[in-house]
C-alpha positions in Angstrom: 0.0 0.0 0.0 2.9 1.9 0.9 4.5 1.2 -2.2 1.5 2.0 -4.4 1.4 5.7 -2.8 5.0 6.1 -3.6 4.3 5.8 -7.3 1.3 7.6 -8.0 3.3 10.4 -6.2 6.5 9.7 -8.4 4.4 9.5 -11.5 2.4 13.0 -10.1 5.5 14.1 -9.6 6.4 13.7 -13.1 3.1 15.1 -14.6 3.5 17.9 -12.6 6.8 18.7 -13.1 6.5 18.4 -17.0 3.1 19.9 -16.9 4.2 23.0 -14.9 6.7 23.7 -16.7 5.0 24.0 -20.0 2.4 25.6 -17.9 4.9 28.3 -16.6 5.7 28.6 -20.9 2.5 29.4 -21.5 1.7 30.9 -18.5 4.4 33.6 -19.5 3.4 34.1 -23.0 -0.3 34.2 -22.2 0.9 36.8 -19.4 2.7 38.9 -22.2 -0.4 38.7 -24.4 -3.0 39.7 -22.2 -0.7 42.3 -20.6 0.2 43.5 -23.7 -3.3 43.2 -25.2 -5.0 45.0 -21.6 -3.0 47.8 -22.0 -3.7 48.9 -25.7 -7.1 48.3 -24.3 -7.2 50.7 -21.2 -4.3 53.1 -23.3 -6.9 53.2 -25.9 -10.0 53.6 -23.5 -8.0 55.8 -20.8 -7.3 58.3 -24.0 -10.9 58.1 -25.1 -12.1 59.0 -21.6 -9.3 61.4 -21.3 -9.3 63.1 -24.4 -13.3 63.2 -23.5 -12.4 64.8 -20.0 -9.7 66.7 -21.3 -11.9 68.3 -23.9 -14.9 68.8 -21.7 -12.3 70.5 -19.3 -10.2 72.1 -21.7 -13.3 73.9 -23.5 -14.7 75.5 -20.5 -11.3 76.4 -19.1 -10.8 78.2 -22.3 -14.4 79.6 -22.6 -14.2 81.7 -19.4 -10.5 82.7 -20.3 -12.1 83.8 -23.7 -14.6 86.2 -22.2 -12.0 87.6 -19.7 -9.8 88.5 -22.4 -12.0 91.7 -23.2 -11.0 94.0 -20.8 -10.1 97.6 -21.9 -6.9 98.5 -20.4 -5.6 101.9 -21.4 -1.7 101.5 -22.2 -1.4 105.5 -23.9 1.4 107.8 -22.1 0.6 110.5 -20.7 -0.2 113.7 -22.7 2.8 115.8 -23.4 2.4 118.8 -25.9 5.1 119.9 -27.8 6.2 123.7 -26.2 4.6 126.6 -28.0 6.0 128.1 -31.1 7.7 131.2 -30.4 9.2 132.1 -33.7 7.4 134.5 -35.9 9.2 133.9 -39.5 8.6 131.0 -41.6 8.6 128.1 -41.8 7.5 129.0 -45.3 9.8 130.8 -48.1 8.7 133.4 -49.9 7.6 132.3 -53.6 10.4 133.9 -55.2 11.2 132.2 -58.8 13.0 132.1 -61.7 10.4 133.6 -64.1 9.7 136.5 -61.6 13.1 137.1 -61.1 13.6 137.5 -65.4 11.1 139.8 -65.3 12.0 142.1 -62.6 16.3 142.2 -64.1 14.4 142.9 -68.0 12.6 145.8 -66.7 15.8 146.9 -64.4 17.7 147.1 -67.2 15.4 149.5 -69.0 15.2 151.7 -66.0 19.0 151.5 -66.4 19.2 152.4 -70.0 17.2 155.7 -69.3 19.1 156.9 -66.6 17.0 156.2 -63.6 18.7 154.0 -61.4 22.4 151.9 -61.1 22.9 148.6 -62.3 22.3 146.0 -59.2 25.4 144.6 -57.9 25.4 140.6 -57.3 24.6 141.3 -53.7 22.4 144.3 -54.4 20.4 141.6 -56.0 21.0 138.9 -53.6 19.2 141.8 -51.7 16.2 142.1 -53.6 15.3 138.3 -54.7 16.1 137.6 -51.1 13.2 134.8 -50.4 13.7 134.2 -46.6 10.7 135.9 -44.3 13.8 137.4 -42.4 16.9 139.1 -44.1 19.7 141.1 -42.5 21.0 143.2 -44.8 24.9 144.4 -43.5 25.1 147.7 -46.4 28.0 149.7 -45.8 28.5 153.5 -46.2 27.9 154.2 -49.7 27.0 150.8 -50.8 23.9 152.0 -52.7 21.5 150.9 -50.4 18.8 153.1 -50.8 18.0 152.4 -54.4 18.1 148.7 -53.7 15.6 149.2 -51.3 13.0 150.9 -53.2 13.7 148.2 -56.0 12.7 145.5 -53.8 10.2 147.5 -52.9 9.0 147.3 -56.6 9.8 143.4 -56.8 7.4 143.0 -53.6 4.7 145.2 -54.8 4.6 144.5 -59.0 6.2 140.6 -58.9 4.8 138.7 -55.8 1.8 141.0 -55.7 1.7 142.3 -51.9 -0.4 145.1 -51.6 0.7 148.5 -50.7 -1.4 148.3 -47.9 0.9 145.1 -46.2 3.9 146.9 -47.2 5.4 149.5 -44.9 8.8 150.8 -45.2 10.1 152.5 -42.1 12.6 154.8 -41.7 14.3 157.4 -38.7 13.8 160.9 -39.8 12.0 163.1 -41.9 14.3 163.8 -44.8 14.7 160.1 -45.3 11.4 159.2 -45.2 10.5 162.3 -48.0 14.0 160.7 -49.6 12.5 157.4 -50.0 9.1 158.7 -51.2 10.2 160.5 -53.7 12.7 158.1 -55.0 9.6 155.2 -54.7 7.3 157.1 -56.7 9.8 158.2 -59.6 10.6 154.4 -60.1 7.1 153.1 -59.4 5.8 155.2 -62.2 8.1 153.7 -64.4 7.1 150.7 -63.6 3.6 151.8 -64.7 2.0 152.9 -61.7 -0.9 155.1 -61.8 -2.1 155.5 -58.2 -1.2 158.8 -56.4 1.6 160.0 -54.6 -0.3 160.2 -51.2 -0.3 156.1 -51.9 3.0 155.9 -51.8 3.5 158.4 -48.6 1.4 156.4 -46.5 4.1 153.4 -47.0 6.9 154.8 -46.2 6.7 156.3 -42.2 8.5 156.8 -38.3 8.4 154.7 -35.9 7.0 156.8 -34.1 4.2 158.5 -37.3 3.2 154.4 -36.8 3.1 154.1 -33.0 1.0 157.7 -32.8 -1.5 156.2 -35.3 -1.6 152.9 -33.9 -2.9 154.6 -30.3 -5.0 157.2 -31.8 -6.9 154.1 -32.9 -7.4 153.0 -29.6 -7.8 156.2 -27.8 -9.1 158.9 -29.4 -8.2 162.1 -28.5 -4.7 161.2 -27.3 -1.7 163.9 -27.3 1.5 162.4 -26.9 4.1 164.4 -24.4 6.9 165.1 -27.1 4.7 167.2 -28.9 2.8 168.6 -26.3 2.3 172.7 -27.6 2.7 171.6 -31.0 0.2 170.7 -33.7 0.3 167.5 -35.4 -1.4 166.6 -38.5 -2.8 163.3 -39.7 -0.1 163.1 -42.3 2.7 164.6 -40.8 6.2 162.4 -40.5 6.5 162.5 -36.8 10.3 162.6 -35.3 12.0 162.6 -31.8 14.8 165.5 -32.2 17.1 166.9 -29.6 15.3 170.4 -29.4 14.7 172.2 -26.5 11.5 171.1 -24.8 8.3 173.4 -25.6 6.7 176.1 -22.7 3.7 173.5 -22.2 5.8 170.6 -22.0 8.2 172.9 -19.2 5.0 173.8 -17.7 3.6 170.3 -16.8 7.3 169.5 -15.8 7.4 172.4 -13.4 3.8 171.4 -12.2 4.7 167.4 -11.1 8.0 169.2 -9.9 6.3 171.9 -7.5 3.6 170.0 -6.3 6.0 167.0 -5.5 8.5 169.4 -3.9 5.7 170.8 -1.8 3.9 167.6 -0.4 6.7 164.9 -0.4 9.3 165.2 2.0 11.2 162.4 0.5 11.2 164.1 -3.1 12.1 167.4 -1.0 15.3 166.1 1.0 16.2 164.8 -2.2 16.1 167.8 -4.5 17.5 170.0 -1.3 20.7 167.4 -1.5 20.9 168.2 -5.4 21.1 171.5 -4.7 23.4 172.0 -2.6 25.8 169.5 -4.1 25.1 170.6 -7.6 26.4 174.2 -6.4 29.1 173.5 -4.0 32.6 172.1 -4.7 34.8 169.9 -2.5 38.1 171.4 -0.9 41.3 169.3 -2.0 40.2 168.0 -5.5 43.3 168.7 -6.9 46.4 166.7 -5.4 48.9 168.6 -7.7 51.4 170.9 -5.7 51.9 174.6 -7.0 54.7 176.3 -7.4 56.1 178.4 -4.7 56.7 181.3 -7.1 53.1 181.2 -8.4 51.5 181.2 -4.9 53.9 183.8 -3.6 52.8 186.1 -6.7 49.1 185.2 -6.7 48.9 186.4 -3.1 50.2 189.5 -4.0 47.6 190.4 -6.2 45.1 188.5 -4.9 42.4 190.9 -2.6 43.2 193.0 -6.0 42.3 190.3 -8.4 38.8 189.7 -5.6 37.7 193.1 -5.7 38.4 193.2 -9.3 36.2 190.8 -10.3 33.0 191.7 -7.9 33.4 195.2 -9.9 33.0 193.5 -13.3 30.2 191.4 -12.2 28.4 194.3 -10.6 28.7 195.8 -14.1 27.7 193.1 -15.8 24.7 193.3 -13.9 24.8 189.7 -12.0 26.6 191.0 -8.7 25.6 191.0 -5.9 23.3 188.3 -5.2 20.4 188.4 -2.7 21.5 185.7 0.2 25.0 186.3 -0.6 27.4 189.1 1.2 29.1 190.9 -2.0 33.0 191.6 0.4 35.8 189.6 -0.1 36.2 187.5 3.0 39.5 185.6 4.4 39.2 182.3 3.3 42.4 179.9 3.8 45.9 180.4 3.5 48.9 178.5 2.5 52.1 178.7 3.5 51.1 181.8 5.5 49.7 183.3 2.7 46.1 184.4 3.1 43.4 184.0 0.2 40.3 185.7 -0.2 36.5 184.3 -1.4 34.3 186.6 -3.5 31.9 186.9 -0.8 29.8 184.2 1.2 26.2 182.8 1.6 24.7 184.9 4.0 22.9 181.5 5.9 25.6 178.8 5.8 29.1 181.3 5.9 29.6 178.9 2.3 32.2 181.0 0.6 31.6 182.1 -2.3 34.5 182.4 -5.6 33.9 184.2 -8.6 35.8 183.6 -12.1 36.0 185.3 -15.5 33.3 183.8 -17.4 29.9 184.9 -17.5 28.0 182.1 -19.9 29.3 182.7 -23.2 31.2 186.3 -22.3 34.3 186.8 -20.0 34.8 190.1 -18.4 38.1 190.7 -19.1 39.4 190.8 -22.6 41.5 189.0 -24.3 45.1 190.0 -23.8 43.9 192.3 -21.0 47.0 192.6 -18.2 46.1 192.4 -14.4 46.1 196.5 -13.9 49.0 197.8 -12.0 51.8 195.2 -13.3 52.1 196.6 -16.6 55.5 197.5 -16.1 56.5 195.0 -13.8 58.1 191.8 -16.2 57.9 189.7 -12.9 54.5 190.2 -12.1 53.3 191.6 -15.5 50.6 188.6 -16.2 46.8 188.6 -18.3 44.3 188.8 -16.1 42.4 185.4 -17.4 45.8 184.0 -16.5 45.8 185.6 -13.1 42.1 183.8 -12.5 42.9 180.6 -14.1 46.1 180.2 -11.5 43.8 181.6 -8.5 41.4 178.9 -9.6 44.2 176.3 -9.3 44.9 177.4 -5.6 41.7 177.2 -4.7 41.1 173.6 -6.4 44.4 172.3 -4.6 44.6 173.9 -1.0 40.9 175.0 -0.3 39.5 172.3 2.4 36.4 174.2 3.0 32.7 173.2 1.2 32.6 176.9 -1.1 30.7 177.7 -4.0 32.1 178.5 -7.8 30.1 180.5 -10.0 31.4 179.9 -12.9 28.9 180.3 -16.3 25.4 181.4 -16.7 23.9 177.8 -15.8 25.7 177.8 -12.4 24.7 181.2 -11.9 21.2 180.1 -12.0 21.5 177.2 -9.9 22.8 179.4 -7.5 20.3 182.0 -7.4 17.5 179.5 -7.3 18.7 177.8 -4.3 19.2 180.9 -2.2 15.6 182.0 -3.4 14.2 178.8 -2.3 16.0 178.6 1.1 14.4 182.4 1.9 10.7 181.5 0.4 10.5 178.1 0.9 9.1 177.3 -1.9 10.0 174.8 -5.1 13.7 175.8 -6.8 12.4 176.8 -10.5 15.3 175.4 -12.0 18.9 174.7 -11.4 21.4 172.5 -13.3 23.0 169.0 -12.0 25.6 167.4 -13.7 25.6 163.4 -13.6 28.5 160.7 -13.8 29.5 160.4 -17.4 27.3 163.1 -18.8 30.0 165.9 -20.7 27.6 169.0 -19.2 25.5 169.8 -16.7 21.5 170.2 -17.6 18.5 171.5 -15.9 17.0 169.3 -13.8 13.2 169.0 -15.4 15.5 168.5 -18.2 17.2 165.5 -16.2 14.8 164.7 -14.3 12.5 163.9 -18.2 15.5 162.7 -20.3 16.8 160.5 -18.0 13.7 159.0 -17.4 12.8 158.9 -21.2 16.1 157.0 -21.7 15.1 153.8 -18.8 12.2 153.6 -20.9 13.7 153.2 -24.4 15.6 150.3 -23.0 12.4 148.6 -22.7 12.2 149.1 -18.8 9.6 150.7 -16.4 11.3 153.6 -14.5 10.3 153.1 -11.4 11.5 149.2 -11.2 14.8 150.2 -13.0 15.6 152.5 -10.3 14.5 150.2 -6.8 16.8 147.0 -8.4 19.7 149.6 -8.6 22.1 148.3 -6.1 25.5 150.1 -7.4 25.2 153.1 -4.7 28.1 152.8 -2.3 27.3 156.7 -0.8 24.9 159.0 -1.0 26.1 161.2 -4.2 24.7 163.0 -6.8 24.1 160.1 -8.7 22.2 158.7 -5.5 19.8 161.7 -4.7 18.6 162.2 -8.4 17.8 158.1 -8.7 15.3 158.6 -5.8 14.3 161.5 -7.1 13.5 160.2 -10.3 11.7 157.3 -8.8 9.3 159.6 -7.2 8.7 162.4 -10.0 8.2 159.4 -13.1 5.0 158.0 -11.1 4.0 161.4 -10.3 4.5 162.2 -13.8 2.5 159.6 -15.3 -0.5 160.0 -13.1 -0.8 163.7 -14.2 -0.3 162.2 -17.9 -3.0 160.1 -17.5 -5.1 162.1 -16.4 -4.8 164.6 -18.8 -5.1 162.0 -21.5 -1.7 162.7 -22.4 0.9 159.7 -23.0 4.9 159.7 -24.0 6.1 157.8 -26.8 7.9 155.4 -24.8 4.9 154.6 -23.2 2.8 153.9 -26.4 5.9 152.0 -27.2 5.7 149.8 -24.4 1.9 149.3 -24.3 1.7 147.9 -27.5 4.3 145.8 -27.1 2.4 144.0 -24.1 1.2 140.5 -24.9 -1.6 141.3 -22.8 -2.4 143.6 -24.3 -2.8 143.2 -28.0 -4.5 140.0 -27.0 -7.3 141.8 -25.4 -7.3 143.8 -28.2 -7.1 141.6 -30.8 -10.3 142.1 -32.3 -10.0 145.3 -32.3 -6.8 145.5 -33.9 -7.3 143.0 -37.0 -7.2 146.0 -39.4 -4.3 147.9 -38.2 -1.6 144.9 -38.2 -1.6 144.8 -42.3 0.3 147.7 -42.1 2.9 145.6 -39.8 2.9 142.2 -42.6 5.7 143.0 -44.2 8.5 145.5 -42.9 11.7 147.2 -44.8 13.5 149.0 -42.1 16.2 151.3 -43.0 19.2 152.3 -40.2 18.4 149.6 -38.2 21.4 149.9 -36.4 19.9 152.8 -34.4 16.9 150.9 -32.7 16.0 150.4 -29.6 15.4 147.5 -27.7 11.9 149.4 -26.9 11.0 149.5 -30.3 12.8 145.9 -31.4 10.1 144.8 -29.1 7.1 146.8 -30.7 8.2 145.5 -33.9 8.4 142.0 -32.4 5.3 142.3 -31.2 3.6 143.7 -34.4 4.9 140.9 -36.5 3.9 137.9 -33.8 0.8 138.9 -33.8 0.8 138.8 -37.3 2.1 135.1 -37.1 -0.8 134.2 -34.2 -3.1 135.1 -37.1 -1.6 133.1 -40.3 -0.6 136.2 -42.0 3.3 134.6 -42.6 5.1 138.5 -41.9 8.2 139.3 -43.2 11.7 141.2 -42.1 13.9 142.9 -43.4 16.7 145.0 -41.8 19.1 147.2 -43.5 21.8 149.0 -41.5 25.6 149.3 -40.4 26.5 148.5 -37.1 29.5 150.7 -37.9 27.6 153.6 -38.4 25.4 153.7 -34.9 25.2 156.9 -33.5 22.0 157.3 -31.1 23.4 155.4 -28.4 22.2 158.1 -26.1 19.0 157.4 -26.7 19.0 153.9 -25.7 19.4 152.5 -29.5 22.0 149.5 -29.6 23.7 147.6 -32.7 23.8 144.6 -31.2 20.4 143.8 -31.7 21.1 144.4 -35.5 24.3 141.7 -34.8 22.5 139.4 -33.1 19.5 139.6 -35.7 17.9 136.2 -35.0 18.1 136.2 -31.2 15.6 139.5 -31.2 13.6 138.2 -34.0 13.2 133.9 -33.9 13.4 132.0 -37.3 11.3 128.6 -37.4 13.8 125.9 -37.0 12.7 124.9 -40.3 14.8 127.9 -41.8 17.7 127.5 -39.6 18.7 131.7 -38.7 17.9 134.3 -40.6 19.2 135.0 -43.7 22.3 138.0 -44.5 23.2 140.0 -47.0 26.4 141.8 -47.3 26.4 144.6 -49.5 30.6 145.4 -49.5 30.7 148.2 -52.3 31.5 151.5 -51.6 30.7 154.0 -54.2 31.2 157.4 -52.2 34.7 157.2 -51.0 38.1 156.5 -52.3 40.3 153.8 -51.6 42.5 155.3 -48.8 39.7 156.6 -46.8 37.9 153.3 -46.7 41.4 151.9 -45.7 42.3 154.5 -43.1 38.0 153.8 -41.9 38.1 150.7 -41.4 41.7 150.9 -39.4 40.5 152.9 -36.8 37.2 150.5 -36.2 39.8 147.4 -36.1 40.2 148.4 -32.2 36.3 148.3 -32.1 36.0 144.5 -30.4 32.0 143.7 -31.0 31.3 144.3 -34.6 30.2 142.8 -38.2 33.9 142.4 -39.7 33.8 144.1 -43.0 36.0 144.8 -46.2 34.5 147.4 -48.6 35.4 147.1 -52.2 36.1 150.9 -53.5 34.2 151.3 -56.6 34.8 155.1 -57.5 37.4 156.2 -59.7 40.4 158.1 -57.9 41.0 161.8 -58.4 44.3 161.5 -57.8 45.4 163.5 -55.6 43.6 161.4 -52.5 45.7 161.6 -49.3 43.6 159.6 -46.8 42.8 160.8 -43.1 45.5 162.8 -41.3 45.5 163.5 -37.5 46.1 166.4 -35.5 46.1 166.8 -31.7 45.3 169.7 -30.1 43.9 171.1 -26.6 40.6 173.3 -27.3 41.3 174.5 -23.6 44.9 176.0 -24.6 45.1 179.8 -24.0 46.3 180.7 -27.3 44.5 180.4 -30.6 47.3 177.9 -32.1 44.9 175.0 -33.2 42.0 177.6 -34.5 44.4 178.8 -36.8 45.9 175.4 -37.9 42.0 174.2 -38.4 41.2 177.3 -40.3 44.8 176.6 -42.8 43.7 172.4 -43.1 39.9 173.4 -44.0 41.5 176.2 -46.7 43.8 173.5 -47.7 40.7 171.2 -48.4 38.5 173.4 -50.1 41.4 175.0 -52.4 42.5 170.6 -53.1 38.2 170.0 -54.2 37.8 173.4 -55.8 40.6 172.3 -58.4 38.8 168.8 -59.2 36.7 168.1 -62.6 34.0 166.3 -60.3 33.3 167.5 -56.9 29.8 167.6 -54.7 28.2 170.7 -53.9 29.4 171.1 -50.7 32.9 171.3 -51.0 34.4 170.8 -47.3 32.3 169.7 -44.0 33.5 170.5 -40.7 32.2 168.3 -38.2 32.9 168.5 -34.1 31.6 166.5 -31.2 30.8 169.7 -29.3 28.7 172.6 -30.6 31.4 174.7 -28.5 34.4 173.9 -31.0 32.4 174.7 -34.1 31.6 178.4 -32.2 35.0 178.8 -31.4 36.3 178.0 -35.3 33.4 180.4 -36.7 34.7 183.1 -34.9 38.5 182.6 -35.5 37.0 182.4 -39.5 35.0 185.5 -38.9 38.1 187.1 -37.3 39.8 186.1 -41.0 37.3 187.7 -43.2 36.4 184.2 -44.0 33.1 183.4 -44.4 32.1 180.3 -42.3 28.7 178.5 -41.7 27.4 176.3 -38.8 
């Protein structure tokens, strides 16, 4: 039994063992198929459902992002504008061309041929084509610029077709501005015009005929100051000359003055200083010792030479003077040497000295000697000499405050301020003499001029004066600035009131941005006149009117009308500097009048021919203004034939203080000398010789040494 369960377990054994192992081989390959075949089957199914899910998911997810995508953001920087425009030329051209330009040289030439006008140069032409809104035309004496202007003139008017109405041509004074007219309206008629000639006046004009119109459109009624007492007439040339002031303008003066004087202390204490500094000298003002000999020998004669001189003054009229006592008084001594004053101030003990000149007339004559050393050779001396050396004492050992009266305007000054001290009341004139000014002027003279001068700088008076921080003591110079502060507001109150305004003023209104906006409407009609400019001598303007112009123009440019510039002048040639006018706005051409960037700068002509002068005055001209630092460097081209006997510039020196009569006599020989040298040319101008001085003084002195010759001389 035992034995039977063995085998059935062997042969078990057997089955299983070869069963299982095939079993385990086809366990393993069945294994590999299904696994294989299973996950195809759930890869395939698990992307079905996932695809499935993913889509489901994948389509809303991108649905709600879809409809968030629509929001508005706003990613635009911020607003910045680009910074106002301030030029007022271009950035257009003018429509200059080729055919124009044809016809205007066709019809020059026949004005040529008949004798009317020169031939252009190449930049006489450069000047009249010019297309650029704003030219600077740098003509030189003689260069012939007046005839180029009035032919662009006629290119303007007759070739780009701008009416005379836009046209203005502007120039300083009246003998120009009738020049030009007559010069416009001979070669406009050539040109065929048949208008009238009262067309053609009312384009050529003054600053200040334009200003006065320009207000008189505004205000009615309206006087301006510098004419006050005269009559003006709608077509009169109106210009600013250096004549004496008229009674009604010295009236109103005198009125501001005395009212101020009266009822401002300030204005008083000021005027009181000016006074009494404008008539008083300092002791010591002359360091320079003098001889022994001399102050030994003026002693002598000295109480002499006092009384002397009090006699001739009492003759004369002008001696004694109320407030002063008429006796020569002790007065200082040097060396042990007394000297005597004239008299003294009857209030203050100021001595008072007395010289040989009354105004124009001296009261002793010529080659008169100091009575009772006529036989002395020591002492024997003229008596202007004998004052002029007593003057020098005085001047160099004098330490006490004293008066000199020495001229008909100190005179005044003096008598004025003794009357005003006894009465009280306002000075009625008296003369002052500033820091840099030659002479010494009345002060509503001063007090106006001065004023009138801040203003045609462009400034307000009043302002000017307060920012003034130079004064180190209280001077002259110091006294008549605060006084001048005081009378200018004063002054224009009264003006106002009285419907009365200055030129400067009328200037400076108009030239107010403010302003002309306000008034813009108003004014539509009166800027054609301003379009298009010509200005002759611009060198002479001031920055007061630069600015009117400026302004004119700009408005012009606010209102599309495209205005045009152009500026003729020499800065070598300014000569109104005293009246505020500068050439460096006429240098610096573009700084004072903007160019669109567009164009760059303005454009300039340089019109180099001289046709007046030979070429060793030109030469010996332009030698002198080499030392001249700020300037337009020129070289004119001589164009006129020589005479030849040209001999350039020669020099001279001389003192026009000197005693003696040397350099009348050697001015009367040159200016023979001249006018015999012209007299013998073929070709000379009508006036044969000009004599020319800085001072009116010099040219009086010459006339009289010519009248003294039996030579006739006119000034």
């Amino acid at each position: 039994m035992i034995e039977q369960k063995s085998k059935r377990s062997f042969l078990e054994d057997v089955f299983v063992k070869t069963f299982s192992k095939y079993l385990k081989v086809i366990s393993k390959t069945s294994l590999k198929r299904g696994y294989s075949s299973g996950r195809e089957a759930g890869y395939s199914k698990g992307h079905s459902d996932g695809r499935n899910t993913g889509y489901s998911d994948g389509y809303s997810d991108g649905y709600d992002a879809g409809i968030l995508q629509y929001i508005v953001r706003d990613e635009r920087s911020n607003v910045a504008m680009q910074p106002i425009d301030k030029s007022i030329y271009g950035p257009e051209r003018i429509p200059v061309n080729d055919t124009i330009k044809s016809l205007m040289i066709e019809m020059t030439k026949k004005a040529y041929e008949q004798g009317l006008i020169g031939y252009p140069t190449k930049s006489q032409w450069d000047m009249i084509f010019s297309d650029h809104p704003a030219t600077c035309v740098v003509a030189g004496a003689g260069s012939g610029k007046s005839t180029t202007l009035v032919l662009r003139v006629v290119f303007m008017h007759f070739y780009l077709k701008i009416p005379l109405s836009q046209l203005t041509v502007i120039s300083f004074t009246k003998n120009s501005c009738k020049e030009l007219r007559d010069k416009i309206y001979s070669v406009f008629q050539f040109w065929g015009y048949k208008s009238d000639k009262e067309t053609i006046g009312s384009v050529v004009s003054t600053f200040h005929s334009l200003i006065y119109r320009l207000s008189r459109s505004v205000m009615p009624g309206l006087t301006p100051f510098d004419f006050l007492g005269e009559e003006i007439k709608d077509d009169d040339i109106l210009e600013i000359t250096t004549s004496k002031k008229t009674d009604t303008q010295l009236t109103f003066l005198k009125t501001v003055f005395t009212k101020l004087y009266l009822e401002n202390s300030d204005f008083k204490n000021c005027i009181d200083k000016l006074i009494s500094l404008s008539i008083t000298s300092p002791g010591m003002t002359d360091d320079s010792e003098v001889e022994n000999w001399l102050i030994n020998f003026s002693h002598e004669r000295d109480l002499k030479l006092v009384r002397l001189l009090n006699e001739r003054w009492e003759n004369k009229g002008k001696w004694p003077i109320e407030g002063i006592v008429p006796e020569p008084q002790p007065c200082f001594s040097v060396n042990g040497k007394m000297f005597y004053s004239n008299g003294y101030v009857e209030h203050n003990k100021m001595p008072v000295f007395l010289s040989d000149k009354i105004g124009p007339d001296k009261v002793s004559g010529k080659d008169e000697i100091f009575p009772g050393y006529e036989n002395d050779p020591k002492r024997k001396v003229i008596l202007s000499k004998a004052v002029f050396y007593k003057n020098r004492i005085v001047a160099a050992y004098n330490n006490k405050l004293c008066i000199t009266i020495n001229g008909e305007k100190k005179l005044d000054s003096v008598i004025n301020f003794l009357s005003s001290h006894v009465s009280g009341e306002a000075p009625s004139n008296f003369n002052v003499k500033l820091s840099g000014e030659l002479n010494s002027l009345g002060i509503l003279d001063l007090l106006y001029d001065q004023g009138a001068f801040i203003e045609s700088l462009g400034k307000d008076v009043v302002s000017s004066i307060s920012n003034i921080s130079l004064f180190r003591e209280e001077n002259v110079d110091f006294f008549f600035s605060k006084a001048l502060a005081i009378f200018w507001k004063e002054f224009e109150t009264n003006l106002h009131i009285d419907n009365i305004m200055t030129f400067n003023r009328m200037f400076m209104m108009f030239s107010d941005e403010h302003v002309l906006k306000q008034r813009r409407e108003g004014l539509l009609g009166k800027y054609l006149r301003f379009e298009n400019l010509l200005i002759d001598e611009f060198q002479d303007i001031s920055p007061q009117i630069a600015n009117w112009i400026k302004s004119m123009q700009r408005e012009n440019a606010i209102l599309c009308k495209k205005p045009t510039i152009m500026a003729i002048g020499d800065d070598w040639q300014s000569i109104y500097s005293w009246r505020g006018s500068s050439p460096d706005i006429f240098m610096n051409f573009s700084t004072f009048f903007p160019v669109h960037r567009d164009l760059g700068k303005h454009h300039t002509v340089k019109m180099m021919e001289n046709f007046r002068s030979d070429e060793k005055i030109i030469h010996d001209a332009e030698s002198l203004m080499k030392f001249v630092v700020r300037k337009i460097d020129k070289n004119a081209l001589p164009c006129r034939s020589p005479d030849g006997d040209e001999h350039g510039v020669w020099c001279y020196e001389y003192d026009n203080h000197d005693e003696n009569d040397k350099w009348k006599e050697k001015s009367i020989d040159l200016i023979y000398s001249q006018w015999s040298l012209v007299s013998q040319q073929s070709k000379y101008d009508k006036t044969k010789v000009i004599v020319l001085s800085r001072t009116n003084s010099t040219l009086t002195s010459m006339r009289d040494a010519y009248i003294e010759n039996m030579v006739l001389f006119a000034v």
